[in-house]
N, C-alpha and C positions, 0 to 999 in steps of 0.2 A: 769623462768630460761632462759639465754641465752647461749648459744653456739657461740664461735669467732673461727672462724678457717685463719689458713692461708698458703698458698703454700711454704711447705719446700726450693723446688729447686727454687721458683720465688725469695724466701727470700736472697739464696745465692747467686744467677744474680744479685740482688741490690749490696749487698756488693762488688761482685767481679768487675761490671761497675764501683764502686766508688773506685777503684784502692784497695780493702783491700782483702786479699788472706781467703775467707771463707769456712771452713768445715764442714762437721758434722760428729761427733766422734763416733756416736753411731747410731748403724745400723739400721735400722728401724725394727720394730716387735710390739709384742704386748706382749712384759713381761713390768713386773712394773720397775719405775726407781727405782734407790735407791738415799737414801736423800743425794746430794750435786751430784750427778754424773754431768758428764759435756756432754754437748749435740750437744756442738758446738762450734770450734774454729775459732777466728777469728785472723791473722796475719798481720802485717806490717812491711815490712824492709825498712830500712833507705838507699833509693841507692843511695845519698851520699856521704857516710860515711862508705865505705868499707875502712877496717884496714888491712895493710899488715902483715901479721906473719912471721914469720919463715918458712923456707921450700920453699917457695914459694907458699904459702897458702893466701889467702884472707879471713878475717870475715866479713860479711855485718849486724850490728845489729838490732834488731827489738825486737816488741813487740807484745806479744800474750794477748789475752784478752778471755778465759776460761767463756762461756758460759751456766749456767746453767737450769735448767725448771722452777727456780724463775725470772729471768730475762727475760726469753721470753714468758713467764706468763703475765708480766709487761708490757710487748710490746702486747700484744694481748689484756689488758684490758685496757687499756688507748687509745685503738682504733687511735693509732696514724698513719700519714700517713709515708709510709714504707719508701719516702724519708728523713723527718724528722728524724728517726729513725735511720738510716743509716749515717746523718750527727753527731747525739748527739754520736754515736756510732766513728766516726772520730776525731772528741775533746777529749774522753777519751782517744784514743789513741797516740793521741797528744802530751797529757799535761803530760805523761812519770812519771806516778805517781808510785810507788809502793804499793801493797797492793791489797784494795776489792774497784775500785773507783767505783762510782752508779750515771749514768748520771740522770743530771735532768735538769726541762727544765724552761725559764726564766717564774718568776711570778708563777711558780708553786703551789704555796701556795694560790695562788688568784681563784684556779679551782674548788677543793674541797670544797666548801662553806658548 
């Protein structure tokens, strides 16, 4: 058996140095998750492409990317290095996709032999 562990707050100084606004949604303790909960947000806004509204109101758009304990499961077992991670993490938010996107990484198929 192994055990991977990794620093919650080191995890969200990465994201937040790589310009992505990172949180954690769910408080830390010791009750069980329940299946799909989110654990972790991660934010980008587009500063850009701030849209004038009425009012005199400003919207600035972005995208959230809803972090689960399958995904950061994924990140802890592929023993990936946290900058890598971070970047595959910056492309999904990129590429402005709608949906469930699931980064993955080149030649990926060539690892698991």
């Amino acid at each position: 058996m192994a055990t991977v562990e990794t620093s919650g707050p080191a995890l969200t100084c990465l994201l937040q140095v790589a310009g992505l606004d990172a949180r954690w949604v769910r408080p830390p303790g010791k009750t069980d998750l329940q299946q799909g909960e989110v654990v972790m947000e991660i934010h980008q806004q587009e500063q850009l492409r701030a849209v004038a509204l009425p009012g005199g109101l400003t919207m600035t758009p972005g995208w959230t990317l809803q972090m689960r304990r399958s995904e950061l499961e994924r990140y802890l077992l592929e023993l990936l290095r946290p900058g890598s991670w971070v970047a595959g993490i910056k492309h999904v938010l990129a590429a402005r996709q709608a949906g469930q996107p699931w980064p993955h990484y080149r030649n990926e198929h060539e690892i698991w032999v």
